[in-house]
VMD Tcl script that builds the backbone (N, CA, C; Angstrom):
set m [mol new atoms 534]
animate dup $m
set s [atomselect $m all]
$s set {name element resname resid chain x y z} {
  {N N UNK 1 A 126.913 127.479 218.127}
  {CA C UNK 1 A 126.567 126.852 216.861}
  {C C UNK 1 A 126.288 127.953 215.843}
  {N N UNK 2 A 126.375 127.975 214.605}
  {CA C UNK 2 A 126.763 128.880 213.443}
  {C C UNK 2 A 125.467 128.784 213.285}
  {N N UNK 3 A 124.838 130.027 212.695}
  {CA C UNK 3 A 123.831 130.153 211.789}
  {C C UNK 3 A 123.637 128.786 210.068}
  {N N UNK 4 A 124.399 128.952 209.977}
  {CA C UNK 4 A 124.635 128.197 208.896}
  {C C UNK 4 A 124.704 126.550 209.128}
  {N N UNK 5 A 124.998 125.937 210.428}
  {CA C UNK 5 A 125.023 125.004 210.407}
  {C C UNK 5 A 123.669 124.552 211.171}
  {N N UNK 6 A 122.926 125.814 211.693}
  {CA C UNK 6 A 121.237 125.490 212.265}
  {C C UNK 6 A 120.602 125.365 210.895}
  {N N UNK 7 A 120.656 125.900 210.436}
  {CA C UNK 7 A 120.302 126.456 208.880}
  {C C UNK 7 A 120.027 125.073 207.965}
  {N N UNK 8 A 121.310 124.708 207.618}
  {CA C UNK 8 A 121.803 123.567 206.879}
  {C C UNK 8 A 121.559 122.065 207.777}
  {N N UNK 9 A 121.200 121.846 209.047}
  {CA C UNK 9 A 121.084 120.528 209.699}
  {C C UNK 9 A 119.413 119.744 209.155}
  {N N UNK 10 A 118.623 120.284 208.871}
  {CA C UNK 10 A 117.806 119.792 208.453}
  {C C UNK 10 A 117.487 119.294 207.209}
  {N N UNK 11 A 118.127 120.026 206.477}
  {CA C UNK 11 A 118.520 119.352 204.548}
  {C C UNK 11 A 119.480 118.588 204.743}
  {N N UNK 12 A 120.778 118.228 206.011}
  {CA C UNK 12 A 120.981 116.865 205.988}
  {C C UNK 12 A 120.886 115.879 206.554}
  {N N UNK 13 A 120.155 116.252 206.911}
  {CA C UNK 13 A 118.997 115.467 208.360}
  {C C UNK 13 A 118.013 114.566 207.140}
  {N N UNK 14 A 117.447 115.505 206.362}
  {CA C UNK 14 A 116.331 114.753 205.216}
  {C C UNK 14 A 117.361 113.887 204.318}
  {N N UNK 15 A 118.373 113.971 204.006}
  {CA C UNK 15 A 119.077 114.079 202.894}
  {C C UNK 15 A 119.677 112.517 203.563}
  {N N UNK 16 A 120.259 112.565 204.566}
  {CA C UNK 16 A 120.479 111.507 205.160}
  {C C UNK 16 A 119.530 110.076 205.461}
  {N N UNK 17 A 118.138 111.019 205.656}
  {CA C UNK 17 A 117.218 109.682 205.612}
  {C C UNK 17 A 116.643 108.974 204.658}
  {N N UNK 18 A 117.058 110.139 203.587}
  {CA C UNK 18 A 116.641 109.570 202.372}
  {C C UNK 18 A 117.883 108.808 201.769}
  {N N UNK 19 A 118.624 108.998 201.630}
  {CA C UNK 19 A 119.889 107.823 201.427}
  {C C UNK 19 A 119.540 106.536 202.455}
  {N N UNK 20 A 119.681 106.931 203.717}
  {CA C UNK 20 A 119.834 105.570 204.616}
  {C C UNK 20 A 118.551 104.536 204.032}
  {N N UNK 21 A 116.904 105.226 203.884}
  {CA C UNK 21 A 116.114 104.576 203.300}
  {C C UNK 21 A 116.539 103.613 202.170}
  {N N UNK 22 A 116.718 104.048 201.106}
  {CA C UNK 22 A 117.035 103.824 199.465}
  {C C UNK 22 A 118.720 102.704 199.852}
  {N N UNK 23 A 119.047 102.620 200.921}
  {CA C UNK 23 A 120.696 101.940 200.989}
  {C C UNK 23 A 121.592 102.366 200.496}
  {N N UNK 24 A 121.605 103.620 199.751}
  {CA C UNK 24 A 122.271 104.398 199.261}
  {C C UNK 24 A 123.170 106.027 200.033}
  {N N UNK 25 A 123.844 105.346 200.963}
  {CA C UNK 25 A 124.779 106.196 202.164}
  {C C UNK 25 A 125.605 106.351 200.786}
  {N N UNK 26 A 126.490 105.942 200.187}
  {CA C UNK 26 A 127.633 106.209 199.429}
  {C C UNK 26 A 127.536 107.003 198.338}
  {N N UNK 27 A 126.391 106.511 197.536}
  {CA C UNK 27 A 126.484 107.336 196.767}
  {C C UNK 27 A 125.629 108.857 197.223}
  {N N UNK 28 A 125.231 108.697 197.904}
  {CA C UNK 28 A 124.398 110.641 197.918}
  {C C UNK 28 A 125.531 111.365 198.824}
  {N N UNK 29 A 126.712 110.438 199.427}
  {CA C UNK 29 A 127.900 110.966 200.038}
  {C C UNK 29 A 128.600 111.435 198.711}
  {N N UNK 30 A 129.183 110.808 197.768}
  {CA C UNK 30 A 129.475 111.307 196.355}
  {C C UNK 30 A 129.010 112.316 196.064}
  {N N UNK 31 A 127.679 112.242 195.549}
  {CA C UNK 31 A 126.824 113.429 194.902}
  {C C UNK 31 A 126.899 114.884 195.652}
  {N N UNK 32 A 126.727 114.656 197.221}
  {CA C UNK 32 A 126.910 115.801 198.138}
  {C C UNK 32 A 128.124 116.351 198.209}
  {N N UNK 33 A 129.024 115.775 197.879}
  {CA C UNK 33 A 130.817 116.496 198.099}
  {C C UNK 33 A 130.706 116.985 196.706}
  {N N UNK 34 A 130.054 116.381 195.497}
  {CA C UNK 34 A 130.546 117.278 194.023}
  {C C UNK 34 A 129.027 118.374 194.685}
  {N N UNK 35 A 128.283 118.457 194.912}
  {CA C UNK 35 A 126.817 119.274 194.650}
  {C C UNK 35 A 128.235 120.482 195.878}
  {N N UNK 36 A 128.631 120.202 196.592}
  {CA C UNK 36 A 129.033 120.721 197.667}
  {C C UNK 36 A 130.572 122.032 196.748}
  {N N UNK 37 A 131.262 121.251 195.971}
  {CA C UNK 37 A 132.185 121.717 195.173}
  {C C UNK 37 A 132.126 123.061 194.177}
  {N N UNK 38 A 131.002 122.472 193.823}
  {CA C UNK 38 A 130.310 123.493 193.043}
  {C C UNK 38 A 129.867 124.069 193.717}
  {N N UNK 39 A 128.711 124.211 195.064}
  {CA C UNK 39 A 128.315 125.292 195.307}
  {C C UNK 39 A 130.011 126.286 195.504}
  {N N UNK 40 A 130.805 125.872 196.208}
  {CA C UNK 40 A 132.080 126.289 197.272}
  {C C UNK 40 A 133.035 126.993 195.839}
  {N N UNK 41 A 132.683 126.813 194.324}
  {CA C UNK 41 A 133.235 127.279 193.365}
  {C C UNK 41 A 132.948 129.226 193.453}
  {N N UNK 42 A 134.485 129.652 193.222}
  {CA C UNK 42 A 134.221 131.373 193.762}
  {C C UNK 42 A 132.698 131.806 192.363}
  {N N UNK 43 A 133.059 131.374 191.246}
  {CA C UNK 43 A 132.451 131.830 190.533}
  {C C UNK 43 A 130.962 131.033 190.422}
  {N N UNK 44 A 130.124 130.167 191.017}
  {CA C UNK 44 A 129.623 129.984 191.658}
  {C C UNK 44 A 128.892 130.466 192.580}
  {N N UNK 45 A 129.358 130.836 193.823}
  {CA C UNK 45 A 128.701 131.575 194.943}
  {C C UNK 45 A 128.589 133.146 194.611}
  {N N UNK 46 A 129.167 133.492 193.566}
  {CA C UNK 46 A 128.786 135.109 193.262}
  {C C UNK 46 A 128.008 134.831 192.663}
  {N N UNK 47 A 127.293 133.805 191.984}
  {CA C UNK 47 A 126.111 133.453 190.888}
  {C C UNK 47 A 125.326 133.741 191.703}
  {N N UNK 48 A 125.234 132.660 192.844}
  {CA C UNK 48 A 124.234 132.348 193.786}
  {C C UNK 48 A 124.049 133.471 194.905}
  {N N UNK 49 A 125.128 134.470 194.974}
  {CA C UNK 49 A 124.651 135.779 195.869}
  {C C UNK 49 A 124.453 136.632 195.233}
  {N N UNK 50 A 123.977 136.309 193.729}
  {CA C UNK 50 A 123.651 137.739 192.908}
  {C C UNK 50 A 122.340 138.136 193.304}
  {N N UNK 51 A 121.404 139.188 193.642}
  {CA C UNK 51 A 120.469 139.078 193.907}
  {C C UNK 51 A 118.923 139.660 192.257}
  {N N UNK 52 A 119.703 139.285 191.355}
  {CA C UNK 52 A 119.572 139.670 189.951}
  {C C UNK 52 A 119.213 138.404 189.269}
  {N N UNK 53 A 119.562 137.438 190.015}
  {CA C UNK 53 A 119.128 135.986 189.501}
  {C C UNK 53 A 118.104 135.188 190.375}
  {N N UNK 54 A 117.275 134.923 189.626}
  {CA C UNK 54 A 116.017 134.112 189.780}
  {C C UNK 54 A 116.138 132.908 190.741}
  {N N UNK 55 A 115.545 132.306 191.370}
  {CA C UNK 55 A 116.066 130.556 192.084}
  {C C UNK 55 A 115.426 129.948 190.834}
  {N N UNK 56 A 114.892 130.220 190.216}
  {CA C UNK 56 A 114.610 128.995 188.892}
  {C C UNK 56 A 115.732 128.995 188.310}
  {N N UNK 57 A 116.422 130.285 187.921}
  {CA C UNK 57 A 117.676 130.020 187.350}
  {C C UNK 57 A 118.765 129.720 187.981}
  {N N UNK 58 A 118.904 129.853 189.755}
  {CA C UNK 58 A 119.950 129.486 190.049}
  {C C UNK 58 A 119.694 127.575 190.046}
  {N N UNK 59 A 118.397 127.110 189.954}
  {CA C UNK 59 A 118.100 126.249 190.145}
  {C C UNK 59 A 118.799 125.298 188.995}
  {N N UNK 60 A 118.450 125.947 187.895}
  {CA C UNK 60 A 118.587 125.307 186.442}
  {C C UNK 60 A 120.268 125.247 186.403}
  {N N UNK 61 A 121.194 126.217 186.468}
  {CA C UNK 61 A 122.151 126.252 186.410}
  {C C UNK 61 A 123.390 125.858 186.955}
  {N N UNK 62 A 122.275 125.349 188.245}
  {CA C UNK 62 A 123.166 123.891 188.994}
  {C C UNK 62 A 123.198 122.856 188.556}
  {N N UNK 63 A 121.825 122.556 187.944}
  {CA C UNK 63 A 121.570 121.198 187.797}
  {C C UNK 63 A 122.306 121.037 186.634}
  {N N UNK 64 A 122.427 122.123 185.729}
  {CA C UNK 64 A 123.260 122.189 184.435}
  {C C UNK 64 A 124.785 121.595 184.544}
  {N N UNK 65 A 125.321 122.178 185.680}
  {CA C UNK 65 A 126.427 121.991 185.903}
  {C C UNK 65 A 126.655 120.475 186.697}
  {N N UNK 66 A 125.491 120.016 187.629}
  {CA C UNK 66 A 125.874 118.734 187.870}
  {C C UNK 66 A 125.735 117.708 186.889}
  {N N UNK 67 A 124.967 118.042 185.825}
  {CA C UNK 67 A 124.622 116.896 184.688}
  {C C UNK 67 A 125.636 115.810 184.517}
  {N N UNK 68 A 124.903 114.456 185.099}
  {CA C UNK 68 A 125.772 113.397 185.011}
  {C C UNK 68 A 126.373 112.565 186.378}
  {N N UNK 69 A 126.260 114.106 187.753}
  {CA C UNK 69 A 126.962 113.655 188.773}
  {C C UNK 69 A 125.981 113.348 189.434}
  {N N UNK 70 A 124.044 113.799 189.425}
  {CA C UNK 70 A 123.216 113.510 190.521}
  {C C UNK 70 A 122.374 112.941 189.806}
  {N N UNK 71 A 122.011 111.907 190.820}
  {CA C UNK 71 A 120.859 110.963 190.107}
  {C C UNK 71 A 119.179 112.037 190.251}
  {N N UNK 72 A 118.421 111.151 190.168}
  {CA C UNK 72 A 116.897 111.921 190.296}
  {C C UNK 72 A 116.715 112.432 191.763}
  {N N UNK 73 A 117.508 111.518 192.810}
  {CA C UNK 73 A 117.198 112.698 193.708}
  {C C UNK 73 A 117.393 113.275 194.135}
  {N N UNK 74 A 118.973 113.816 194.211}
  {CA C UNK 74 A 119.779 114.470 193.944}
  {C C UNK 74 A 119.617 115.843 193.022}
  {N N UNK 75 A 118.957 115.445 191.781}
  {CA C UNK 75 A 118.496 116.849 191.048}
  {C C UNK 75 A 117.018 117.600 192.023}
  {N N UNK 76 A 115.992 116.156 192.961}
  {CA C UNK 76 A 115.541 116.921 193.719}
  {C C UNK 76 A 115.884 117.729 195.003}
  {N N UNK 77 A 116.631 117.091 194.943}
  {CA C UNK 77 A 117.420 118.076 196.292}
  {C C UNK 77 A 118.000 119.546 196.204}
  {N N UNK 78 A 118.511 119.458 194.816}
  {CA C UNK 78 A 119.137 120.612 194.418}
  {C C UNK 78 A 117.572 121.926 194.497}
  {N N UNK 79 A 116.447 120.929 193.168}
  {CA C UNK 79 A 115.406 122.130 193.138}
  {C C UNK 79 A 115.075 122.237 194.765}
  {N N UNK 80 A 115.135 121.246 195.542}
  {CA C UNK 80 A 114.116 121.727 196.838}
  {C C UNK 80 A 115.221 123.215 197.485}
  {N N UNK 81 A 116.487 123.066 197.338}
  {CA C UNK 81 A 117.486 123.924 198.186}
  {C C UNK 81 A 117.442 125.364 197.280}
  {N N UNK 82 A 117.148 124.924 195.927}
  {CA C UNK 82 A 117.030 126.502 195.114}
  {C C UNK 82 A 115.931 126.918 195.789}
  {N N UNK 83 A 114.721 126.304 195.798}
  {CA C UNK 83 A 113.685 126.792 195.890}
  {C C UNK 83 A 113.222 127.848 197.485}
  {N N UNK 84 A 114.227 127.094 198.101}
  {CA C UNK 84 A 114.242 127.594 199.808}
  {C C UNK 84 A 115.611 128.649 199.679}
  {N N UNK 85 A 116.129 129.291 198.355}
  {CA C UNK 85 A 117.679 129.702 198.904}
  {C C UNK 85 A 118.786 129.529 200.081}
  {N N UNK 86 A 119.032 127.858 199.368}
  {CA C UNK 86 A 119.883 127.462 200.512}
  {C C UNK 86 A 120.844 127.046 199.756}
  {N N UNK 87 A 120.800 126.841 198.138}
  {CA C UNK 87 A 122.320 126.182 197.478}
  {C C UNK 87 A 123.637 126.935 198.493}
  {N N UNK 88 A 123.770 128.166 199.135}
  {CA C UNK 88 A 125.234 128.193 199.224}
  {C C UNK 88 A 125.215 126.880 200.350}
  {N N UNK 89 A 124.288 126.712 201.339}
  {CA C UNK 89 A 124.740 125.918 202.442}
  {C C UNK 89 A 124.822 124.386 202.493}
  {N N UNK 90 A 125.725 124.461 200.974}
  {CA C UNK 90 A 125.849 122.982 200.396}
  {C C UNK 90 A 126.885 122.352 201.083}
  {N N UNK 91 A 127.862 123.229 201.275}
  {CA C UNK 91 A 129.186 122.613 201.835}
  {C C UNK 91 A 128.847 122.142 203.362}
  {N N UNK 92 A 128.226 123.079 203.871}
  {CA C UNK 92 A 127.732 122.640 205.213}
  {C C UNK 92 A 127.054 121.501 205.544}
  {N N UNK 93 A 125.942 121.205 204.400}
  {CA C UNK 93 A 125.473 120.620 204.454}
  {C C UNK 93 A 125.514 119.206 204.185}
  {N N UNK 94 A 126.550 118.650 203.537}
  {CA C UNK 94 A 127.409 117.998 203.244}
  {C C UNK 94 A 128.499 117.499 204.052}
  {N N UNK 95 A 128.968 118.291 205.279}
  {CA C UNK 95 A 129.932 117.875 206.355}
  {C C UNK 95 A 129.081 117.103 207.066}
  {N N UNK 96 A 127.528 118.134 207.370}
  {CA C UNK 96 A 127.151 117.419 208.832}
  {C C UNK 96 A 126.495 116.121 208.130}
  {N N UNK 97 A 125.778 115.584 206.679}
  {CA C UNK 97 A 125.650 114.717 206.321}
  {C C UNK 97 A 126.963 113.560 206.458}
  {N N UNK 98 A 127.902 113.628 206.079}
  {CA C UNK 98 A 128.932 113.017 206.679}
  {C C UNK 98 A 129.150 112.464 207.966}
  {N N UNK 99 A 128.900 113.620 208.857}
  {CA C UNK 99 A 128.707 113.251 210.184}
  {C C UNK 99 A 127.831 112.051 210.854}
  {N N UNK 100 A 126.415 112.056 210.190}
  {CA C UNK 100 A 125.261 110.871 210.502}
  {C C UNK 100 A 125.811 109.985 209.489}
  {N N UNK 101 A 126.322 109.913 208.425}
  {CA C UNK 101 A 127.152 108.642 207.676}
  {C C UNK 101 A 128.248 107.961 208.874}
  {N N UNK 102 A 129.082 108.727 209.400}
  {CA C UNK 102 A 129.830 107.892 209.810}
  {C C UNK 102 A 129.413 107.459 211.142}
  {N N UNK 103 A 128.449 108.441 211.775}
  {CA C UNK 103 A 127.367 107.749 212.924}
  {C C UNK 103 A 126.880 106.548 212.995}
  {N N UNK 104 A 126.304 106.314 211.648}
  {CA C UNK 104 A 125.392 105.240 211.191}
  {C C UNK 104 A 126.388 104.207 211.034}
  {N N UNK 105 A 127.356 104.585 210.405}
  {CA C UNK 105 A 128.627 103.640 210.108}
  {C C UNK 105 A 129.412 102.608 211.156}
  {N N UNK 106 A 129.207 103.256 212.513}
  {CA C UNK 106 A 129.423 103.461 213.750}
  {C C UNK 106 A 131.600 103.411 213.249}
  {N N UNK 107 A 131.618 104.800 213.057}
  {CA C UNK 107 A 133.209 105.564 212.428}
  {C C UNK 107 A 133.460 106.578 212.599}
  {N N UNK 108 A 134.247 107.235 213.213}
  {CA C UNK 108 A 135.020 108.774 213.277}
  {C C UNK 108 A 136.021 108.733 213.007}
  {N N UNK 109 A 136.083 109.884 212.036}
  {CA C UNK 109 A 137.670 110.139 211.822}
  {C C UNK 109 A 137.926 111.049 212.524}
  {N N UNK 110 A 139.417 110.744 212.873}
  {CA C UNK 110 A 140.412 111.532 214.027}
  {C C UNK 110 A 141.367 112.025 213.188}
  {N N UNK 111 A 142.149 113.401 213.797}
  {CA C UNK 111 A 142.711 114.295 213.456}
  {C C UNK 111 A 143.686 113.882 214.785}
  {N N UNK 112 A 145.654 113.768 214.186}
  {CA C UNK 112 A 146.484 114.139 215.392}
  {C C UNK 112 A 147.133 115.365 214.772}
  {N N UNK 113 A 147.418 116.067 215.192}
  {CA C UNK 113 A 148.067 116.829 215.120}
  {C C UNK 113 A 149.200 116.852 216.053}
  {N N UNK 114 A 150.297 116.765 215.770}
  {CA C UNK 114 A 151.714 116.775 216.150}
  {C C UNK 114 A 152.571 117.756 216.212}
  {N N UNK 115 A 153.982 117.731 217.271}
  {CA C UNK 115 A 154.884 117.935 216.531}
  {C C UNK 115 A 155.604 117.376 215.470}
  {N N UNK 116 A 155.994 116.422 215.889}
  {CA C UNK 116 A 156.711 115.543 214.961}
  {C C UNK 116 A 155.656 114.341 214.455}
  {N N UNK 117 A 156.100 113.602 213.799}
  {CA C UNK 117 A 155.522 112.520 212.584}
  {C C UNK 117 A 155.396 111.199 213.730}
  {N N UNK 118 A 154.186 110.747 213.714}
  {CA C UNK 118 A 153.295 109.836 214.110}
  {C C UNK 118 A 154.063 108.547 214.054}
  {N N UNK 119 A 154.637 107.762 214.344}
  {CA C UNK 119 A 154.851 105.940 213.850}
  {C C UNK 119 A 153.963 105.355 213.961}
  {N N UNK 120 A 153.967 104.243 213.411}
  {CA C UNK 120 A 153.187 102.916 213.286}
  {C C UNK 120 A 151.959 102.283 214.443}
  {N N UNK 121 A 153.117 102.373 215.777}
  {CA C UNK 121 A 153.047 101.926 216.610}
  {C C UNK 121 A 152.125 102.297 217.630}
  {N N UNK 122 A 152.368 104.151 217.856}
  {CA C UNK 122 A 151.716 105.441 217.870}
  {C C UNK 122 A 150.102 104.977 217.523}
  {N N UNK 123 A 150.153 105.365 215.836}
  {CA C UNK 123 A 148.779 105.717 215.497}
  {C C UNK 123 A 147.769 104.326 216.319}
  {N N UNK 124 A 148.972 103.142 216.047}
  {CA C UNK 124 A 147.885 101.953 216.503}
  {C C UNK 124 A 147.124 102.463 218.252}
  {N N UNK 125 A 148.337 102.353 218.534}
  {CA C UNK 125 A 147.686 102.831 220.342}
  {C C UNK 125 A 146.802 103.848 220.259}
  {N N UNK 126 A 147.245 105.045 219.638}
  {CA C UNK 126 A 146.095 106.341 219.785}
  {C C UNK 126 A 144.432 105.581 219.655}
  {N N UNK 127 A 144.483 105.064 217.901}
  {CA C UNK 127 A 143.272 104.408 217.397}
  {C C UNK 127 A 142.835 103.736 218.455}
  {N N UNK 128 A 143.465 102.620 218.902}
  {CA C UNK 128 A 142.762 101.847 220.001}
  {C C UNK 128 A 142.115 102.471 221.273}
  {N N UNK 129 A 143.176 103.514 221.509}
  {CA C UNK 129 A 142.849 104.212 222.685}
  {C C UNK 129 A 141.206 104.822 222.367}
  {N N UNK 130 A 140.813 105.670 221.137}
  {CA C UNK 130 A 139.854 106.156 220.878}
  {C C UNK 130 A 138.573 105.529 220.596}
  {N N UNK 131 A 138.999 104.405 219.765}
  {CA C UNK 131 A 137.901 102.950 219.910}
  {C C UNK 131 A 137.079 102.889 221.416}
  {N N UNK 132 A 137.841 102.571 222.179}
  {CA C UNK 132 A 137.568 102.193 223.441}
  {C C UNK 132 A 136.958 103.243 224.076}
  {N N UNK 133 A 137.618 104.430 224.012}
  {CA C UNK 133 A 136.998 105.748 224.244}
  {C C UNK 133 A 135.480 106.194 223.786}
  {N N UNK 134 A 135.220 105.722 222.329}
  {CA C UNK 134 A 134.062 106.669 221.909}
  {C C UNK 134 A 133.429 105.431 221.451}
  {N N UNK 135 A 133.673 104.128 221.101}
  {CA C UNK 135 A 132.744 102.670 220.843}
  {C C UNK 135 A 132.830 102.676 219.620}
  {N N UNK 136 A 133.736 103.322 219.104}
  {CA C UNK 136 A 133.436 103.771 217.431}
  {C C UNK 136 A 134.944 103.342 216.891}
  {N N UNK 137 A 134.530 103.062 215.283}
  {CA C UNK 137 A 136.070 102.374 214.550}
  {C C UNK 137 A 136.453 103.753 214.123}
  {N N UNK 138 A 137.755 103.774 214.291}
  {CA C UNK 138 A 138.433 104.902 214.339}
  {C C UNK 138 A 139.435 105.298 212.744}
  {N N UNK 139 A 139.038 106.259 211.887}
  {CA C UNK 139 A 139.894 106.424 211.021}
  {C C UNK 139 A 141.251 107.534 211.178}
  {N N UNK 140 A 142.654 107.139 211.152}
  {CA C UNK 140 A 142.974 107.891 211.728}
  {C C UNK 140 A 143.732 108.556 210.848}
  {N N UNK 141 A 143.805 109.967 210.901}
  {CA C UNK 141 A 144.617 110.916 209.890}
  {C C UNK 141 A 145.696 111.667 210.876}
  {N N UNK 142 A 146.912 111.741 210.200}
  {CA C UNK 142 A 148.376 112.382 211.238}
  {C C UNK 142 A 148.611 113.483 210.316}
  {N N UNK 143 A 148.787 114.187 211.047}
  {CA C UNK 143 A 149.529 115.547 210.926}
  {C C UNK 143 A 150.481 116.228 211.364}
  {N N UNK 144 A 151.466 116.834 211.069}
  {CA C UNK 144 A 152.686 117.204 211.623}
  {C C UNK 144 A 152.276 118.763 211.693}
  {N N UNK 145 A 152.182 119.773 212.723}
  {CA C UNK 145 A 151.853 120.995 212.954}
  {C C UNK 145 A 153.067 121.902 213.298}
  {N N UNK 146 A 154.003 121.914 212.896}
  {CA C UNK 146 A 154.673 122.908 213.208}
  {C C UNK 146 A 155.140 124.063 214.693}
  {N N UNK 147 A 153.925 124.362 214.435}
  {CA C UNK 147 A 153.488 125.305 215.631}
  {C C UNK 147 A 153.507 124.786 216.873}
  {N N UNK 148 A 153.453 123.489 217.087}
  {CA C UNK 148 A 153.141 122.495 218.500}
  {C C UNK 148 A 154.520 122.431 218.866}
  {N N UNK 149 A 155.048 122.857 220.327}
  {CA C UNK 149 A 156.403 122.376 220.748}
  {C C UNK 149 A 156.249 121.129 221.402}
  {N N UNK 150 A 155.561 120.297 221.269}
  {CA C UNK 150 A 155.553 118.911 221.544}
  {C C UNK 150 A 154.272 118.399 222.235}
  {N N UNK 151 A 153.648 117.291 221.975}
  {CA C UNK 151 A 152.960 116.775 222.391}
  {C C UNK 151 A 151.821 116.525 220.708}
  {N N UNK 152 A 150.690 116.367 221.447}
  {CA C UNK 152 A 149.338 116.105 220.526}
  {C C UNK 152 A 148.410 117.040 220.706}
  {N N UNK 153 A 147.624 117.113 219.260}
  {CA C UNK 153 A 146.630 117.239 219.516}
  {C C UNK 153 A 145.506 116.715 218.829}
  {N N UNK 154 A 144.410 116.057 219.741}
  {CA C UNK 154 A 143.798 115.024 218.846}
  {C C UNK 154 A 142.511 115.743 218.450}
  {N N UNK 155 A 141.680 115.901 217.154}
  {CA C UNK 155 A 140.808 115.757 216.139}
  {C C UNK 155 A 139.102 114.720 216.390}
  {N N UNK 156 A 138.317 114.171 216.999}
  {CA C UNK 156 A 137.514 113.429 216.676}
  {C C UNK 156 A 136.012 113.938 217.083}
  {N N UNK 157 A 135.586 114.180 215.623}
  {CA C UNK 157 A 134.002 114.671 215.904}
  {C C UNK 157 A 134.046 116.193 216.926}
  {N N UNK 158 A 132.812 116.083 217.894}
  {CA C UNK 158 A 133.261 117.170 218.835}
  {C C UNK 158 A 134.159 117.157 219.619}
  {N N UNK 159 A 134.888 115.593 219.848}
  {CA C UNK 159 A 135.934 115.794 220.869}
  {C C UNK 159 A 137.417 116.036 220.840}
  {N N UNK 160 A 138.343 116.937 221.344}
  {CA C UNK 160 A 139.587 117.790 221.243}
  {C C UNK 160 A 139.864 117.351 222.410}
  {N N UNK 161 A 141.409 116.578 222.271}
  {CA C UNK 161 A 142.230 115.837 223.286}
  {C C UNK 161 A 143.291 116.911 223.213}
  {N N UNK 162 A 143.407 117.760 223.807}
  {CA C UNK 162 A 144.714 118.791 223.480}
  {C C UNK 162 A 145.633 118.272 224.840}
  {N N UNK 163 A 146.454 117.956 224.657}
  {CA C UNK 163 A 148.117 116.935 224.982}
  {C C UNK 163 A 149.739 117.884 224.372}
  {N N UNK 164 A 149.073 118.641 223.967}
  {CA C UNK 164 A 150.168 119.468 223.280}
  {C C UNK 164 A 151.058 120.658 224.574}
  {N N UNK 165 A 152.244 121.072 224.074}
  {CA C UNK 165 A 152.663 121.498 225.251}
  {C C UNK 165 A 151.956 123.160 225.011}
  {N N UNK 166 A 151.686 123.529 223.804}
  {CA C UNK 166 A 151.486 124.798 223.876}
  {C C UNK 166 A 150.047 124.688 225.120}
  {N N UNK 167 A 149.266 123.462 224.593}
  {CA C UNK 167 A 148.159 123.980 225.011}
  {C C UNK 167 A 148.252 123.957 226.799}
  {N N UNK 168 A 149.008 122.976 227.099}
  {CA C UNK 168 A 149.452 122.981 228.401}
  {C C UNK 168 A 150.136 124.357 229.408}
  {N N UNK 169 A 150.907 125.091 227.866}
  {CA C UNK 169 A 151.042 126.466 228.914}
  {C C UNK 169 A 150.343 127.349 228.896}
  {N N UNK 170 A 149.225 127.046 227.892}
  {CA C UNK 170 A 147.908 128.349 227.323}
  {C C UNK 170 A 147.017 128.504 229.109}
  {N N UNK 171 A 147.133 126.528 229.374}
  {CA C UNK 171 A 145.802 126.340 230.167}
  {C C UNK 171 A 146.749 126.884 231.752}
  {N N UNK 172 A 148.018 127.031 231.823}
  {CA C UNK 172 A 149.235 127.822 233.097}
  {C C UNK 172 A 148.590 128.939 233.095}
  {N N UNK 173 A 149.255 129.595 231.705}
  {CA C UNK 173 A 149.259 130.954 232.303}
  {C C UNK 173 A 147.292 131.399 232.079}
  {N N UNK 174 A 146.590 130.301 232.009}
  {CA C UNK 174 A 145.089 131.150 232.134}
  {C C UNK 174 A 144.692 130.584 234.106}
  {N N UNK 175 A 145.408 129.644 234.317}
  {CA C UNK 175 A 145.314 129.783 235.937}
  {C C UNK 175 A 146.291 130.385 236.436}
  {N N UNK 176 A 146.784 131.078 236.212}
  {CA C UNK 176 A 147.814 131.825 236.956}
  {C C UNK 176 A 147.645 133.198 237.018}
  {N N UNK 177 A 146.857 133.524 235.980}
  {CA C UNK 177 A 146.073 134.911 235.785}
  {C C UNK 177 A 144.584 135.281 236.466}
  {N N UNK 178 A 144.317 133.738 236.876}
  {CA C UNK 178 A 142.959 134.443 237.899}
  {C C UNK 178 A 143.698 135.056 238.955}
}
mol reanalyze $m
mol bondsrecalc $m
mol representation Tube
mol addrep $m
């Protein structure tokens, strides 16, 4: 686990309960992907790693820039994260908030990754297959990977269904080498 995402789990740990409280999952999901944008802006994060600037001012100069996109608590969130120097770990903080959204939601989105292009028919079975698998409604996103000489590879939360042939000869030649 990343420094950054030990770091960042507790501002969306709060951030989350304070939406789920208020019934407001959607919109502080909004507010967190733009608060998240801006931090992830290049000119931006050199603001915020200048060590020449104040947290009152990095504080002010967020909120400047979100004007319009965060409601009141949202602008508190921002001062509480200036105040702790944590604005860069917005983006982070913002995925794993996502994460307890679609928890709560009881939803994961899945990742296939392919060789070739997914049908109709496909995504339905995969989805179902994963429903049943994890108890959860399944959003499903396809991808065509290039790199894969055939098979899948599936995307959901922590779990990685690798079905792909590369990965099939990765996992050969690593038993064949003990």
């Amino acid at each position: 686990m990343s420094e950054q995402t030990t770091a960042a789990r507790p501002y969306a740990k709060a951030a989350f309960e304070v939406a789920k409280d208020a019934g407001n999952l959607a919109g502080w999901s909004d507010q967190l992907a733009f608060m998240s944008a801006v931090a992830s802006d290049a000119r931006m994060d050199e603001f915020l790693d200048s060590p020449k600037v104040t947290r009152e001012t990095m504080a002010k100069a967020f909120l400047e820039t979100c004007e319009g996109k965060v409601d009141d608590g949202g602008r508190n969130f921002i001062r509480l994260l200036a105040d702790n120097d944590r604005l860069p770990l917005l983006p982070e903080i913002a995925r794993l908030f996502e994460g307890m959204k679609a928890e709560a939601e009881r939803k994961v989105e899945a990742t296939v990754f392919s060789a070739q292009d997914v049908d109709a028919d496909q995504k339905k079975a995969i989805a179902d297959a994963l429903k049943k698998r994890l108890g959860l409604d399944v959003d499903l996103i396809c991808k065509v990977d290039d790199s894969l000489i055939g098979g899948a590879i599936i995307r959901a939360g922590d779990l990685v269904i690798d079905g792909s042939v590369r990965g099939r000869l990765t996992r050969l030649a690593s038993s064949l080498s003990r």
